[in-house]
C-alpha positions in Angstrom: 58.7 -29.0 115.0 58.4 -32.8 115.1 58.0 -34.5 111.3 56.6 -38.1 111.7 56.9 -40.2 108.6 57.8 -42.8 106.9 58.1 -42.1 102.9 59.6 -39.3 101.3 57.3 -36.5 102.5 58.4 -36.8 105.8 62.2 -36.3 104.8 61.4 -33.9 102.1 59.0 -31.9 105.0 61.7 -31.8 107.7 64.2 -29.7 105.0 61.8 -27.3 104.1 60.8 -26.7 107.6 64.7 -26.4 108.1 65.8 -25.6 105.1 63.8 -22.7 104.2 62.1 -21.5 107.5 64.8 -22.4 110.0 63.0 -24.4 112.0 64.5 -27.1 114.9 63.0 -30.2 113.6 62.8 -33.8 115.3 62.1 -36.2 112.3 60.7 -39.5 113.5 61.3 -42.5 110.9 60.9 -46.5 110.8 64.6 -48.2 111.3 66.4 -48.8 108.9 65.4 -51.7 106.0 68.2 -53.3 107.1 67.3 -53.7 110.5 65.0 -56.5 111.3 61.5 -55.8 113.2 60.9 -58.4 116.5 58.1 -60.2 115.9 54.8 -58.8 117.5 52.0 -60.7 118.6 48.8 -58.4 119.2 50.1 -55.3 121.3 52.6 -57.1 123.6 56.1 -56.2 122.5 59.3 -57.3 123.8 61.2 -55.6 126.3 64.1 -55.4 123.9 61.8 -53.5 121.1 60.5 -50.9 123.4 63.8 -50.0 124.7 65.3 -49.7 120.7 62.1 -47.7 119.6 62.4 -45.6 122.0 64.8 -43.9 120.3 67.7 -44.2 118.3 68.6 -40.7 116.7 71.5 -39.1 115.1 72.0 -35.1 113.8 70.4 -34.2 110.5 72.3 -32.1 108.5 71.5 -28.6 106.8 69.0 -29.3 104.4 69.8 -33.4 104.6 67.0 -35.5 103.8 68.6 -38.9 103.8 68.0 -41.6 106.0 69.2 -41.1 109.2 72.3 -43.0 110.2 72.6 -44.9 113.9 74.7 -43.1 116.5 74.2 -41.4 119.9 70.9 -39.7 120.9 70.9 -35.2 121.1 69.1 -33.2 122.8 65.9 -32.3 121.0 66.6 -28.9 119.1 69.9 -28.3 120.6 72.2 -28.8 117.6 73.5 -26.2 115.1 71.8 -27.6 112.6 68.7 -27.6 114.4 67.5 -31.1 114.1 67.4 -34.9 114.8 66.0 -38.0 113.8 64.5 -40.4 116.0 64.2 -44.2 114.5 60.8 -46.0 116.0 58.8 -49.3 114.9 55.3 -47.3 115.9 55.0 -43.9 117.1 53.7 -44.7 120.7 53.2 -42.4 123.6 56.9 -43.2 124.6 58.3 -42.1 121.1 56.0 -38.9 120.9 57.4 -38.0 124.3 61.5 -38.3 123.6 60.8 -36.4 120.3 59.6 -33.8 122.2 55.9 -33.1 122.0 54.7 -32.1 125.1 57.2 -28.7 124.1 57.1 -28.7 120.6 54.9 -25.9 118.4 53.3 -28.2 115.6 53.9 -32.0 114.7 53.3 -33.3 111.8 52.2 -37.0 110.9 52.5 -38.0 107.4 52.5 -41.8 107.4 51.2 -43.3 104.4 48.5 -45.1 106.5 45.7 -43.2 107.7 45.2 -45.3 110.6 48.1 -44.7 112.2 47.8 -41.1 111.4 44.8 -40.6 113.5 46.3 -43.2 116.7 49.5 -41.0 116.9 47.0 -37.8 116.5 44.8 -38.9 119.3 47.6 -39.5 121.6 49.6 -36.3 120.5 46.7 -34.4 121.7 46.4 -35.9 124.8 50.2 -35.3 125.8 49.8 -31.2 124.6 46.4 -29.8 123.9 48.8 -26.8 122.8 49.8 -29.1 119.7 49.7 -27.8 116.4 48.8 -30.7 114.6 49.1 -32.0 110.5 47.7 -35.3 109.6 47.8 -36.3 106.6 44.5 -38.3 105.5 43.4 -39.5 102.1 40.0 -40.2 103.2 38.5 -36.3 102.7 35.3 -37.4 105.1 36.9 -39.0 107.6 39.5 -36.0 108.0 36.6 -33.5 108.2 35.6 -35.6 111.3 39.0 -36.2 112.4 39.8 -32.5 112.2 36.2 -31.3 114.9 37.0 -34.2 117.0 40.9 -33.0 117.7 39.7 -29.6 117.6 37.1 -29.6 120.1 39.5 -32.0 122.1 42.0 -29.0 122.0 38.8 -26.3 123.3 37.9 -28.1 126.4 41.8 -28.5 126.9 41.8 -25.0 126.8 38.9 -24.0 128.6 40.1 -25.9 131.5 42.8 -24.0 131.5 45.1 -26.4 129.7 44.9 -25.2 126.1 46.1 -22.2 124.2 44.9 -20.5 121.3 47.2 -21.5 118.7 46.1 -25.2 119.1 44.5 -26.1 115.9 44.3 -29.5 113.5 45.1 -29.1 109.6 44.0 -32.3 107.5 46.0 -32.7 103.8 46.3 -35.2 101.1 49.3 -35.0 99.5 46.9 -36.3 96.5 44.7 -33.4 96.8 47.5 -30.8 96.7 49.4 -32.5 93.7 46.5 -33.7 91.5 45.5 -30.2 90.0 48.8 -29.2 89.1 49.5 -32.9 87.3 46.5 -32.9 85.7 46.7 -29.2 84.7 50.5 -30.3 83.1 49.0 -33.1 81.2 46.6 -30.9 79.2 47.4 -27.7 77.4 45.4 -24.4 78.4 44.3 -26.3 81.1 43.1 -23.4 83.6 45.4 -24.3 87.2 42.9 -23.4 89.7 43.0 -22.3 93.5 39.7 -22.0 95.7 39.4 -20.4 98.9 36.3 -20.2 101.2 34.7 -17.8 99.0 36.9 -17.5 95.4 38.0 -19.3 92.4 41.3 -18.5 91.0 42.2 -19.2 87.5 45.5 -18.9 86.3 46.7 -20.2 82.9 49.7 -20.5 80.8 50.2 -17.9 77.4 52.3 -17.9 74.8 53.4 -14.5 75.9 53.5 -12.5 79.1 51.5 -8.7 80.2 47.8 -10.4 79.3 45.2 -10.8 82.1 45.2 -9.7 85.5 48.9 -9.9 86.4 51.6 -12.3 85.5 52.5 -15.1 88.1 55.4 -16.4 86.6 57.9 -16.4 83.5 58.8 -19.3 81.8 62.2 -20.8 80.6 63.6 -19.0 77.2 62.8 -21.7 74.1 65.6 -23.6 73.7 67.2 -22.8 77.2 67.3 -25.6 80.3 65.4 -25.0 83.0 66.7 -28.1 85.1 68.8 -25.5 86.8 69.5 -25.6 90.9 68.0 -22.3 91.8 65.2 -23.3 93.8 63.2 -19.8 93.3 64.4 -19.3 89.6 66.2 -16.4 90.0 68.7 -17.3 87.1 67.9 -15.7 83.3 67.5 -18.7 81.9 65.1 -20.4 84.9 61.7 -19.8 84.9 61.4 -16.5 87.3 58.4 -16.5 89.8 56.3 -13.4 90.6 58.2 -10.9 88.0 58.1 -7.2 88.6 56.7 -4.9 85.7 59.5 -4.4 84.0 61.0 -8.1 83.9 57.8 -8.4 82.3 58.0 -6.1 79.8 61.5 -6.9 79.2 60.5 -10.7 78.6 59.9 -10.4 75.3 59.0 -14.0 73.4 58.9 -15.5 76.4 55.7 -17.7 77.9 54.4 -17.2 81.0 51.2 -18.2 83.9 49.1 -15.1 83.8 46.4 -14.8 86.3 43.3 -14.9 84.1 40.7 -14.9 86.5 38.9 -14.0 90.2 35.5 -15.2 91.1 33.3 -16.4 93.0 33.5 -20.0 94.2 29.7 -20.6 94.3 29.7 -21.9 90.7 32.6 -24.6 90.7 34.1 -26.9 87.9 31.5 -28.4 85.7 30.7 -32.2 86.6 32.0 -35.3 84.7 28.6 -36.7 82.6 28.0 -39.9 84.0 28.4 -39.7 87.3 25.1 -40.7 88.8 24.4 -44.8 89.2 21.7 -44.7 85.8 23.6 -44.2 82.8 22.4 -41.3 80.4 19.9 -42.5 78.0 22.2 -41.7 74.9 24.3 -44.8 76.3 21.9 -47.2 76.1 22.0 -48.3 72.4 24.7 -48.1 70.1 25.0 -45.2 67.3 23.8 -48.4 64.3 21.2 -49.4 66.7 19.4 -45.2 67.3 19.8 -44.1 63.8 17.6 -47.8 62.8 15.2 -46.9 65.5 14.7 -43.3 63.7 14.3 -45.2 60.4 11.5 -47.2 61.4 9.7 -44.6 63.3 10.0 -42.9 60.1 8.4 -45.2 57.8 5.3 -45.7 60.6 5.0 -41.8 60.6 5.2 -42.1 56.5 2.6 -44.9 56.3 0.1 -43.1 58.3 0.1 -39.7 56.2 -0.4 -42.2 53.2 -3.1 -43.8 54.6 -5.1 -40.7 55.5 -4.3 -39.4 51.8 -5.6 -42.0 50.3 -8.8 -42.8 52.5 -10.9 -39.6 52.6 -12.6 -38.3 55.6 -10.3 -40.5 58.0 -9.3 -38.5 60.9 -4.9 -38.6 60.9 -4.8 -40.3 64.1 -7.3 -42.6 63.2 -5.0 -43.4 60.1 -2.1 -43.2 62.6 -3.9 -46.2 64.7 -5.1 -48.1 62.1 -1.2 -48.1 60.9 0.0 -49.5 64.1 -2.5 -52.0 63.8 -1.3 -53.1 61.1 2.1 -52.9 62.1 1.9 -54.9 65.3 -0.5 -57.4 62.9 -3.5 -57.1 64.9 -6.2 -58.7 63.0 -8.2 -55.8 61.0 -8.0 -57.3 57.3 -9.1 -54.2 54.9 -11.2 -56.5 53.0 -13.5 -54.3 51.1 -11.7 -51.2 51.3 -9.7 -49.2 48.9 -7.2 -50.8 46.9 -4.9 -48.2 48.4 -6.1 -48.9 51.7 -5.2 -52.6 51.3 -1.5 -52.2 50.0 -0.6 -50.3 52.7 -2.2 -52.7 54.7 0.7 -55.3 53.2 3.6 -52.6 53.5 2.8 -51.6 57.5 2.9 -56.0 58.0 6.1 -56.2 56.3 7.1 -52.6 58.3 6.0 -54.3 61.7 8.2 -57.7 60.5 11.3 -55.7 60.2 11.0 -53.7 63.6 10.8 -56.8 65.3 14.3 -57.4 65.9 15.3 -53.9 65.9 12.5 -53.6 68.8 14.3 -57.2 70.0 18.1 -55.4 69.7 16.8 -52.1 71.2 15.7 -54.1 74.8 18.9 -56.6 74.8 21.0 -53.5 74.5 19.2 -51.9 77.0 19.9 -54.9 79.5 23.7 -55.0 78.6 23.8 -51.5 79.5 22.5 -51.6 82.6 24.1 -55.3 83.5 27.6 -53.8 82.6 27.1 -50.2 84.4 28.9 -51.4 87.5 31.7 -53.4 85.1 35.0 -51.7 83.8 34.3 -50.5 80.4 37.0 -50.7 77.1 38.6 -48.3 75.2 36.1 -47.5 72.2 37.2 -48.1 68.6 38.0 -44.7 66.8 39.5 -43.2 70.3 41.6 -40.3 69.9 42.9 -37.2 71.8 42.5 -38.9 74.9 44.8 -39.0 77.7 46.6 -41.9 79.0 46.7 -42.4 82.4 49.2 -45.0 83.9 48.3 -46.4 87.7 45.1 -45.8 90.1 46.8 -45.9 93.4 46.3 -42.9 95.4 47.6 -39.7 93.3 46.2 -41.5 90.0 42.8 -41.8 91.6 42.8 -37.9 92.6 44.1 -37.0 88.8 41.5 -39.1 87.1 38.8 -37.7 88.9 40.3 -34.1 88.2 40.7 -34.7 84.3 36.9 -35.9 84.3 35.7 -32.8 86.0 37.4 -30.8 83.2 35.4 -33.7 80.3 38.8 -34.7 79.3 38.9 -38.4 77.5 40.7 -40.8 80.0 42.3 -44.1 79.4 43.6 -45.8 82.4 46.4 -48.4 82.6 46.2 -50.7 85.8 48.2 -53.8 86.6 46.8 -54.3 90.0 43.0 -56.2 89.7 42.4 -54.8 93.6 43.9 -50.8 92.8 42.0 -48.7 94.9 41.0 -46.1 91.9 39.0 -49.2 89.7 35.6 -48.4 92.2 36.4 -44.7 91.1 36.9 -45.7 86.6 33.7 -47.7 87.4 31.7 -45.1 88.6 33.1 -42.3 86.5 32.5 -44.7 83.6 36.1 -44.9 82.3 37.8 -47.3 80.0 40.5 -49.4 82.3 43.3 -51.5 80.2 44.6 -54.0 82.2 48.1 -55.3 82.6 51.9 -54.3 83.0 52.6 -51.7 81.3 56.3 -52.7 80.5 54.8 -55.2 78.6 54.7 -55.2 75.2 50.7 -54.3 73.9 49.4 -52.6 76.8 50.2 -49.1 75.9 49.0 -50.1 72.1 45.4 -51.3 73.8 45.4 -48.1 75.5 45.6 -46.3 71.8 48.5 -44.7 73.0 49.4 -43.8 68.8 46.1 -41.8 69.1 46.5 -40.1 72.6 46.9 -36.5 73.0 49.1 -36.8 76.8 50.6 -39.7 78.8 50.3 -39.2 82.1 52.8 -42.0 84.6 51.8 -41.6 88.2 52.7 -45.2 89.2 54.8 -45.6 92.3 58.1 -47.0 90.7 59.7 -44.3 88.7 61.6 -47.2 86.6 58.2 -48.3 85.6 57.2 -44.5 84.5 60.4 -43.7 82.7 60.1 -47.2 81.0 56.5 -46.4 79.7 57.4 -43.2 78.3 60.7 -43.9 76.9 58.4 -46.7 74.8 55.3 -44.0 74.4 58.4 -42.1 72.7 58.8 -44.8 70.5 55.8 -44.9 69.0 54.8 -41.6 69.1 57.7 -39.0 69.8 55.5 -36.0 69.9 53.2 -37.4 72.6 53.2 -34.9 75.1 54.1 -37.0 78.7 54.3 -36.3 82.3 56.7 -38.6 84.8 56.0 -38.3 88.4 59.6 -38.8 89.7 60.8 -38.9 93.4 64.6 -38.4 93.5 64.5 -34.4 91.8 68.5 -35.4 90.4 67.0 -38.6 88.8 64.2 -36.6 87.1 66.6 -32.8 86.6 68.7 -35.5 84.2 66.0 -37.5 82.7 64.0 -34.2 82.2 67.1 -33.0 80.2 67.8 -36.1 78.3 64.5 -36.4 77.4 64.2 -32.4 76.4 67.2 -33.3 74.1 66.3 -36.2 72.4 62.5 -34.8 71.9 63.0 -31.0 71.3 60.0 -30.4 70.0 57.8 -32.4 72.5 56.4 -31.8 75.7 58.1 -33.1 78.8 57.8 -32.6 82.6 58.8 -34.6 85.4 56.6 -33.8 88.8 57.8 -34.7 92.3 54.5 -35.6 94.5 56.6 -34.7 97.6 57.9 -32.0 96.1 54.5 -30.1 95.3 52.9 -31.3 98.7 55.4 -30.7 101.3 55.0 -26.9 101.4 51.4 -26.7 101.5 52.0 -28.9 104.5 55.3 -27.1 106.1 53.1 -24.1 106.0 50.2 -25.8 108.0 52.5 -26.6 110.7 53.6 -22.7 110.8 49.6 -21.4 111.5 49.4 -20.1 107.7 46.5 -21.4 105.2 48.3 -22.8 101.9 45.3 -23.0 99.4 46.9 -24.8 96.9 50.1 -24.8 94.8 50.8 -24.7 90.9 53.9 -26.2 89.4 56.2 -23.8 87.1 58.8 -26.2 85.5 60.6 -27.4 88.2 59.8 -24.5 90.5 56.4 -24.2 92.8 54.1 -21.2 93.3 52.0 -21.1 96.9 48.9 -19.4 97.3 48.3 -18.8 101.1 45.2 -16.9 102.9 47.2 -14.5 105.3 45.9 -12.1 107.8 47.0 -8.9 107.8 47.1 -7.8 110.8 50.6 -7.5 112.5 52.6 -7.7 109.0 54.5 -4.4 108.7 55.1 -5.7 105.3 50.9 -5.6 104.2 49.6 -3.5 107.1 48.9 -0.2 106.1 50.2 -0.2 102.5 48.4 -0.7 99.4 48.2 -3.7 97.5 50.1 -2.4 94.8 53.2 -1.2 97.3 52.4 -5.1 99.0 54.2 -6.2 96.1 57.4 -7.7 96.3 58.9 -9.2 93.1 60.2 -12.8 93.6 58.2 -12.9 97.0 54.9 -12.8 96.9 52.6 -10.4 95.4 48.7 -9.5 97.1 46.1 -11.2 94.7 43.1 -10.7 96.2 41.3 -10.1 99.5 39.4 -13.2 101.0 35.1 -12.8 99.8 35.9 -9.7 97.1 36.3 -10.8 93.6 37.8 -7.1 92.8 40.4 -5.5 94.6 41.9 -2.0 93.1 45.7 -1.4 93.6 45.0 1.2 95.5 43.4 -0.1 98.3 45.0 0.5 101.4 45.2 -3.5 103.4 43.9 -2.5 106.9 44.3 -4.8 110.1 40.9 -6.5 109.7 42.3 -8.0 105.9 42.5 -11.2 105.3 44.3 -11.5 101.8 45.7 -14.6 99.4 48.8 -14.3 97.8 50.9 -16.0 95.7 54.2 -16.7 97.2 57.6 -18.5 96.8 58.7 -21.0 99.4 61.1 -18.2 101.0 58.9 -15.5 100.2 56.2 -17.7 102.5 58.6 -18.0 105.2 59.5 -13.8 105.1 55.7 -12.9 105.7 56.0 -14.8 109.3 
């Protein structure tokens, strides 16, 4: 396997590939900060460059994920420990080739650009048409055409005789994969859900286990820490994945994620109001400026029933015209008629006087509206139960738009003018508070006193800690959620924070940590649909075929069942599948798995 990165995906990607599934992994990463990059002008590089990209490697240790350290090159898979690192300015031909992948099985490219993603892609293909390959693309549309173009590449590779079978291109977004499981953290009973090509599942945390269709996980004991080290949670106290039938019984008082639903996929999550380019017509005057409106269509509607009660044989909407002629003052003076006639002749004059400006307010509303539709709207006065969302960058554009497609209230907090997520708070129509949110007000314009969640996504994990340590301050039952990279920097302030706050709501999520096995398991041929975060643990749900798996083939989906593993939920295009049915060859199933569980079904 050959890991290409260089953030903490690409470390954290190499040690579960090693780590969990015992793979021989070449990890190719920039140099190190301290070593200064040549200057390039255009393509040409010096002679010196090329020769010190092409590689500079050193062993990686059993599950190390550090960066690598300079020393003397390895063979490519030959070490105990299975793995290398290989330090390059740009992942050219030359560095693809000394990593190793014209003969490796899968090679992953997680860079944070997209661009260079797709250039090393393009010339990975061309050295192996055999290649597994794993981009990682935050641009959904362009990886759609990304993934046919290296895909059909990879066909007439193999129809020339070339190719092989197992060549195939996977496209992820590490924002894709994480953003469900944040935003489902932020919001209580917040349904986590995983589609497949043809189902929705729904899975959902209760206050206590044995409800709905089977129960996916157990929870932490109140009161207990489940900051542990265990990475599957097999500890009493840590949250234990995929419980057997009598863990489940015995977990008494315990909460736990219950599968609550399977369905079909055709009807998806309900859309965001708002989302089209003309705003809905409720928007386009105020609440003062509607209810005035109603008034004065009131008093026309009560000026012409008095009119054709007190002028007999009028036809009403003759009396109805004859009102708006006198509202709108067009000259018809009742001279000779009814005294009754002529009075409300005077009221509908002094009616039409006082809808002027309403009429004049209704049409420069109306214009503001639609001048400030493509403008970043304020938080409203009176907002409450709302949650705050700090950054827009690239996992806080994904979450926003999730929380909108469940109609949950946003605030977002943004201190870069240029953030790639405004366009999306523009078109999604949601209040954007701008400035540094370590400054002092920001949070407070954000109504952070009223909010129901606080959700820090930002890139610095000083920055997040800072904003909720002070979200604490003000409110210290606001629920919060840190996106943390280092896992021991978030285990201890996860614990300090569950200490000082008992009685509040706290989760630190790792990005990395909730994206590198849907990705590790691309790179081994399986299908990983999504993944839902349990505390500090992480439950897969993969599409697996059954054919060739002693472990499914042939037994039924209740004796498929191994507890702590993975457990059969349903078979791919059938909402209902009875225990008994017997998984033959031609099955394709999902099941929710842990990370080693994953790695036994190979």
């Amino acid at each position: 396997m050959v890991v290409c990165g260089d953030d903490g995906l690409a470390h954290r990607l190499a040690a579960e590939l090693r780590g969990v599934y015992g793979e021989q992994v070449t990890l190719v990463v920039p140099p190190n900060e301290r070593t200064a990059r040549p200057p390039v002008v255009g393509r040409a590089r010096s002679a010196s460059a090329a020769l010190f990209d092409r590689v500079v490697s050193a062993a990686v240790g059993r599950g190390g994920t550090g960066p690598a350290h300079p020393g003397p090159a390895t063979g490519t898979g030959g070490g105990g420990d299975g793995g290398r690192v290989l330090e390059a300015f740009e992942v050219t031909e030359a560095v693809l080739a000394e990593a190793g992948v014209e003969r490796a099985a899968a090679l992953a490219l997680v860079f944070d650009d997209d661009e260079t993603n797709i250039r090393a892609a393009l010339t990975a293909r061309r050295l192996n048409p055999r290649l597994r390959l794993v981009l990682r693309l935050y641009n959904r549309r362009l990886g759609q055409h990304i993934e046919e173009l290296l895909d059909q590449a990879a066909a007439l590779a193999a129809g020339d005789g070339e190719g092989g079978s197992d060549a195939s291109t996977t496209v992820l977004s590490d924002a894709d994969t994480a953003a469900p499981a944040l935003a489902a953290t932020a919001v209580a009973g917040t349904s986590k859900v995983v589609q497949t090509e043809g189902l929705l599942l729904r899975a959902v945390e209760r206050p206590s286990a044995g409800s709905g269709l089977c129960t996916l996980a157990l929870l932490s004991p109140p009161g207990a820490d489940p900051g542990g080290a265990d990475p599957e949670g097999g500890g009493e106290q840590e949250p234990r994945l995929l419980p057997d039938d009598d863990e489940v019984r015995q977990a008494a008082g315990r909460a736990a994620v219950v599968l609550e639903q399977v369905s079909s996929a055709g009807g998806g999550e309900s859309a965001a109001p708002g989302r089209g380019g003309v705003p809905p017509l409720a928007s386009l005057f105020s609440r003062r400026l509607r209810w005035s409106l109603a008034g004065a269509t009131a008093c026309v509607v009560a000026l012409a029933v008095a009119l054709w009660v007190v002028t007999p044989g009028i036809h009403p909407l003759r009396a109805f015209y004859y009102t708006l002629l006198d509202l709108f003052a067009i000259d018809n003076p009742a001279i000779g008629a009814p005294l009754g006639r002529q009075i409300l002749q005077l009221l509908s004059g002094l009616v039409g006087l006082l809808l002027l400006p309403v009429l004049l307010a209704a049409v420069l509303e109306a214009l503001g509206t639609f001048r400030t539709a493509s403008a970043l709207r304020k938080p409203p006065r009176g907002l409450g139960g709302h949650v705050v969302l700090l950054g827009l960058g690239k996992i806080g554009t994904r979450v926003l738009t999730r929380l909108r497609e469940l109609n949950i209230p946003v605030v977002c907090v943004e201190s870069d003018p240029e953030a790639r997520g405004l366009a999306t708070a523009r078109r999604l129509r949601v209040p954007v508070v701008f400035g540094d949110v370590t400054q002092e007000g920001v949070l407070e314009s954000a109504k952070i006193h009223r909010a129901y969640a606080l959700l820090a996504v930002t890139s610095a994990d000083t920055t997040n800690l800072e904003a909720v340590l002070y979200a604490r301050s003000v409110r210290p039952d606001l629920r919060v959620v840190l996106r943390l990279y280092d896992d021991d920097f978030a285990t201890a302030v996860y614990r300090t924070l569950r200490a000082a706050y008992p009685h509040a709501l706290t989760r630190s999520r790792s990005v990395t940590h909730l994206a590198a096995p849907a990705f590790a398991g691309a790179m081994l041929g399986r299908q990983v649909l999504g993944a839902i975060a349990v505390e500090r643990r992480v439950l897969l749900f993969a599409a697996v075929d059954v054919a060739g798996h002693p472990r499914l083939e042939g037994r039924t989906v209740r004796d498929a069942f191994r507890a702590g593993s993975w457990r059969v939920l349903a078979l791919e295009g059938r909402t209902d599948t009875a225990p008994d049915h017997v998984l033959s060859k031609g099955d394709r199933v999902v099941v929710a798995a842990t990370r080693r569980g994953l790695a036994e079904l190979r």
